[in-house]
C-alpha positions in Angstrom: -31.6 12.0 20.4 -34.7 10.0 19.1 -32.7 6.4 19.3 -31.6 7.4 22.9 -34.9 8.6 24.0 -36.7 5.7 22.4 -34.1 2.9 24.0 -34.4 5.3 27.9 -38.2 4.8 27.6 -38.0 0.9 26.5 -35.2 -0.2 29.3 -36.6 2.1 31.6 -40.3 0.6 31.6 -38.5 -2.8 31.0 -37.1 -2.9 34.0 -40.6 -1.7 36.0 -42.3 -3.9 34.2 -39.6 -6.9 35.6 -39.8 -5.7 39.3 -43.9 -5.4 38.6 -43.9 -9.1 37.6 -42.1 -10.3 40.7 -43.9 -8.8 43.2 -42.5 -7.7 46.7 -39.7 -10.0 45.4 -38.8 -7.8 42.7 -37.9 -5.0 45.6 -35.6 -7.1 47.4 -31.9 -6.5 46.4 -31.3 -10.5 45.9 -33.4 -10.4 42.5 -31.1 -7.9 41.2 -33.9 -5.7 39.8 -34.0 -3.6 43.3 -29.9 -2.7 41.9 -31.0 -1.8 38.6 -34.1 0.4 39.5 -31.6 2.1 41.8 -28.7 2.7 38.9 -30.7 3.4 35.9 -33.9 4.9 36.6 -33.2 7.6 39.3 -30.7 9.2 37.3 -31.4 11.2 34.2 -29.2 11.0 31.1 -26.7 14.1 30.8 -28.9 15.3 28.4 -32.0 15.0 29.8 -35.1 12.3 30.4 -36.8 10.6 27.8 -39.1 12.7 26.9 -36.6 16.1 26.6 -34.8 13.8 24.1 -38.1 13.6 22.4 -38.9 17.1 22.3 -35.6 18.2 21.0 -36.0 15.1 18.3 -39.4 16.5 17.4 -37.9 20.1 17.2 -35.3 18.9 14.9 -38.6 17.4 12.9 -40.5 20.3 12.8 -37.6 22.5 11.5 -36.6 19.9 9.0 -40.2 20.3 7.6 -40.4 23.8 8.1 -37.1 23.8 5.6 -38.9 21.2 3.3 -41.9 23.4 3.0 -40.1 26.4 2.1 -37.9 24.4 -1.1 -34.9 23.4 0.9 -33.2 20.3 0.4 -32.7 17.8 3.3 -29.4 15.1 3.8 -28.3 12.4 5.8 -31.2 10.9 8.2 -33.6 13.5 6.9 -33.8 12.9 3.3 -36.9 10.7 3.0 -39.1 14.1 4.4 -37.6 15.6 1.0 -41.0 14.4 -0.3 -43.2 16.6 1.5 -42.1 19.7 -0.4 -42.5 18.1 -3.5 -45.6 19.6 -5.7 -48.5 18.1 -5.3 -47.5 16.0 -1.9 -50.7 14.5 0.1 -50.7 13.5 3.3 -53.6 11.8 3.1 -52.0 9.5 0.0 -49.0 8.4 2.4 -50.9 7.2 5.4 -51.9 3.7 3.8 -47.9 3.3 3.6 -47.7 3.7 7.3 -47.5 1.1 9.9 -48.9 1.9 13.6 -46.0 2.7 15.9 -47.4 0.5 18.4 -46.8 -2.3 15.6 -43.5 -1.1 14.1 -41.7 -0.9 17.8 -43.4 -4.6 18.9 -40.2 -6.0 16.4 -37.3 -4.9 17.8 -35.7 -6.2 15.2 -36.4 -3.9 12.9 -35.1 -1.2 14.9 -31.6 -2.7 14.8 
């Protein structure tokens, strides 16, 4: 759901930003932005917006934490929160590790 949510909210102001940049051109059904602001963003996904996908990913978060805390193990895409249940964890001591969002989704290559 996070991947999904994150690529709806990236094409989705994408394509605003597009028709934004061309003006009253970008309205007209020749630039072909006019078609895509039609198809993509007045439907919701089956599953919801954006942002329900990123409530149900941060759900998912929170439980998987909640699990942590309590001496659980997590798997798959989860494992590397397996550290926050870990004895002596700090927050505080993993925060010079972390990029910015804003900077880690500017390269879109890393996402991929």
């Amino acid at each position: 759901g996070g991947l999904k949510g994150l690529c709806t909210l990236m094409a989705s102001d994408g394509i605003e930003d597009c028709r934004k940049c061309c003006g009253g051109n970008g309205f007209l059904l020749s630039s072909g932005i006019g078609a895509l602001t039609g198809d993509y963003l007045e439907f919701p996904t089956a599953e919801g917006d954006a942002a329900m996908l990123m409530l149900y990913l941060a759900r998912y978060l929170i439980k998987a934490l909640q699990k942590t805390q309590s001496g659980g193990v997590l798997t798959s895409t989860c494992e590397y929160l397996n550290v926050v249940g870990q004895p002596g964890f700090s927050l505080e001591a993993q925060r010079s590790h972390i990029e910015s969002t804003a900077t880690m989704f500017a390269n879109t290559s890393e996402l991929v």
